[in-house]
C-alpha positions in Angstrom: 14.5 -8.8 -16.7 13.8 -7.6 -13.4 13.5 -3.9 -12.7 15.5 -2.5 -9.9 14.6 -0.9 -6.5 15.1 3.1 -8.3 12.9 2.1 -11.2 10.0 0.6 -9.0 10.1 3.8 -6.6 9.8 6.1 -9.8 7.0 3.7 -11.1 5.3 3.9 -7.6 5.7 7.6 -7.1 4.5 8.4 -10.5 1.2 6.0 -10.2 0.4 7.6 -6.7 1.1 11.1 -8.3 -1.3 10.3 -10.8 -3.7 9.1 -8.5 -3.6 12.1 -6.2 -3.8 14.5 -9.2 -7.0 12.7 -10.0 -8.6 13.0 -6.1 -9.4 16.8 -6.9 -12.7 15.9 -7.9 -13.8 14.5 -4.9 -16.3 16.0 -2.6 -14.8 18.2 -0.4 -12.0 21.3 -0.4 -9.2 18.9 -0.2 -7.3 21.3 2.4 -4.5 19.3 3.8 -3.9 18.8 -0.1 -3.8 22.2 -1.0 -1.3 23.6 1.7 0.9 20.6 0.7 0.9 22.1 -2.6 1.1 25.6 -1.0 4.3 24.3 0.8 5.5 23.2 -2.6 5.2 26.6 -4.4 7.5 27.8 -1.8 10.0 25.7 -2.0 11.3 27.5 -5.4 10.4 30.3 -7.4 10.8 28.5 -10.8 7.8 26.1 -12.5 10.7 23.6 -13.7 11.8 23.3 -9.9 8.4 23.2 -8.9 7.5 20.6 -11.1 10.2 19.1 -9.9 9.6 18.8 -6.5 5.9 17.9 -7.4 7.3 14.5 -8.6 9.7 13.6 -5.6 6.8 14.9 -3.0 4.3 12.7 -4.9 4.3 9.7 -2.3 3.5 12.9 -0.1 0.8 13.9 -1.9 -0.6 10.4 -2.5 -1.0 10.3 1.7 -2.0 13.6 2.1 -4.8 13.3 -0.6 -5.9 10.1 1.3 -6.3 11.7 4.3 -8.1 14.4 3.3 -10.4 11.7 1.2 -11.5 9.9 4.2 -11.0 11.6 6.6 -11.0 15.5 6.5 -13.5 15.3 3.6 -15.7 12.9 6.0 -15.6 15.8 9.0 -16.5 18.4 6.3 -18.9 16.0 4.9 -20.9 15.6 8.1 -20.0 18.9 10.0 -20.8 21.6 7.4 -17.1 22.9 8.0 -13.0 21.7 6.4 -11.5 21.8 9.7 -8.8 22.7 7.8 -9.5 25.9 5.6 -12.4 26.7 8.2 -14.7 27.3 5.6 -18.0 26.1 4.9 -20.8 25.3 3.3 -19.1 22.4 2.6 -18.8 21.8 -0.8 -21.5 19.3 -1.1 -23.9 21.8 0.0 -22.4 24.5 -1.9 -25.8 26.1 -4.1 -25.3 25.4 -8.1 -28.2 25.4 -10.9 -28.0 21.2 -11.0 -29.0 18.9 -12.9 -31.2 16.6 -11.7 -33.6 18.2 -8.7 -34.1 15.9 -5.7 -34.1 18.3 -2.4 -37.6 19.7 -2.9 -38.9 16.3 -2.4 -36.5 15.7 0.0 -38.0 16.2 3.7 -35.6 19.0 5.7 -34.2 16.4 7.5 -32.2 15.0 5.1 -30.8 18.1 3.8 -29.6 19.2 7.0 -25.8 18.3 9.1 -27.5 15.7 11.9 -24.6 16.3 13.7 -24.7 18.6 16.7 -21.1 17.7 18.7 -18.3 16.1 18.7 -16.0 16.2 22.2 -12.5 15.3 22.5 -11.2 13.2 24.9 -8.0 12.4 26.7 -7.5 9.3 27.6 -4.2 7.6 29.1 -0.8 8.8 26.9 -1.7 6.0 24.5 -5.7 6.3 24.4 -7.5 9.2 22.9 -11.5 9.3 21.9 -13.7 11.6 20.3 -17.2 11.0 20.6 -20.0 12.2 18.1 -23.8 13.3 19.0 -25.9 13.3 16.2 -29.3 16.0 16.0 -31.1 12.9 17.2 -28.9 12.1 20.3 -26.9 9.2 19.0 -23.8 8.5 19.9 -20.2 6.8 17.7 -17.2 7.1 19.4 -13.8 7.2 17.5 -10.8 6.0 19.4 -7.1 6.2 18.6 -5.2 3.8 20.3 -0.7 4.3 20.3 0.6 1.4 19.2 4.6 2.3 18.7 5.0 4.7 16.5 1.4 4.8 14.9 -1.9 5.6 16.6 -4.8 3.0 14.6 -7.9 4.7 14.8 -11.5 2.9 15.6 -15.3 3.3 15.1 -17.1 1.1 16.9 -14.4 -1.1 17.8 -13.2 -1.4 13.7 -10.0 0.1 12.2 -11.0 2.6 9.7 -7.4 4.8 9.5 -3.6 4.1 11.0 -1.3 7.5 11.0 2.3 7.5 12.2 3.5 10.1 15.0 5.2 12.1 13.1 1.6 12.8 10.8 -0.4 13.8 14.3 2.6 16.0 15.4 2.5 18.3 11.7 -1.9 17.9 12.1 -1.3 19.3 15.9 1.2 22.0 14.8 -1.4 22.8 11.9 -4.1 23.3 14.2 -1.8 25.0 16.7 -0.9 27.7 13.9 -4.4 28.3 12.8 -5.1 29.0 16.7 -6.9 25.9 17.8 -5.1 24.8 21.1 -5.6 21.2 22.7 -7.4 23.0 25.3 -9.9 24.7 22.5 -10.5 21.3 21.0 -11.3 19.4 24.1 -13.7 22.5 25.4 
């Protein structure tokens, strides 16, 4: 018996729901995530509705929680900083009484964000590039290249992310609300 096209959506959105739900664990704040649920609280005043509208935004949430995975997590990761909720220490450094001790024989070095800039820069309408300096002076350069109505991201000349128009524009309005211009960003 073969299922039809409604069925498999509801199937897909509720295993990339579940999915998401479970990304809460991972190391960082998961920002992007959280003002997509913020944007769902909104929505209604009612927890049916809102529960609700958590299931049809769950393809939503299943992007959003993947950006913020390996990408805004990543930045927080290496920067010390979400560039999304501005706050830091990231959570990997965050102090807590753990388990299993392995900084105090860890030299400084290693406990410390080796990254010291990161510069954005314009390229042609369909070229963009930021490029990274770590503590030691080394240098990675991450390139988005348009390509119709995606930008495909690169490090060192290897795709690592893809994002549609239409993902950047919210990102740049985000960033524009929160008070960070283009001109901020490249400066």
């Amino acid at each position: 018996m073969k299922m039809n096209k409604v069925a498999q959506a509801l199937i897909l959105a509720t295993a990339i729901g579940g999915v998401t739900t479970t990304m809460t664990g991972c190391m960082g704040q998961m920002g992007l995530s959280q003002q997509a649920i913020g944007v769902n609280l909104k929505l209604i005043d009612n927890r049916w509705g809102r529960a609700g509208f958590y299931l049809l935004l769950s393809p939503v949430y299943g992007v959003v929680g993947a950006i913020d995975l390996l990408i805004i997590n990543s930045i927080e990761f290496w920067t010390g900083t979400n560039p999304i909720t501005k706050k830091s220490p990231a959570v990997v450094d965050t102090p807590v009484e753990a388990w299993m001790k392995v900084d105090d024989s860890l030299d400084s070095s290693m406990t410390d964000v080796p990254l010291s800039s990161a510069t954005l820069k314009g390229g042609d309408n369909n070229t963009m590039s930021i490029d990274f300096i770590d503590a030691d002076g080394n240098e990675q350069t991450v390139t988005g290249i348009r390509v119709d109505n995606r930008v495909d991201f690169y490090l060192d000349g290897r795709l690592i992310k893809s994002a549609t128009m239409d993902e950047l524009e919210a990102r740049a309005d985000q960033l524009e609300t929160a008070g960070m211009t283009t001109a901020t960003a490249r400066g």
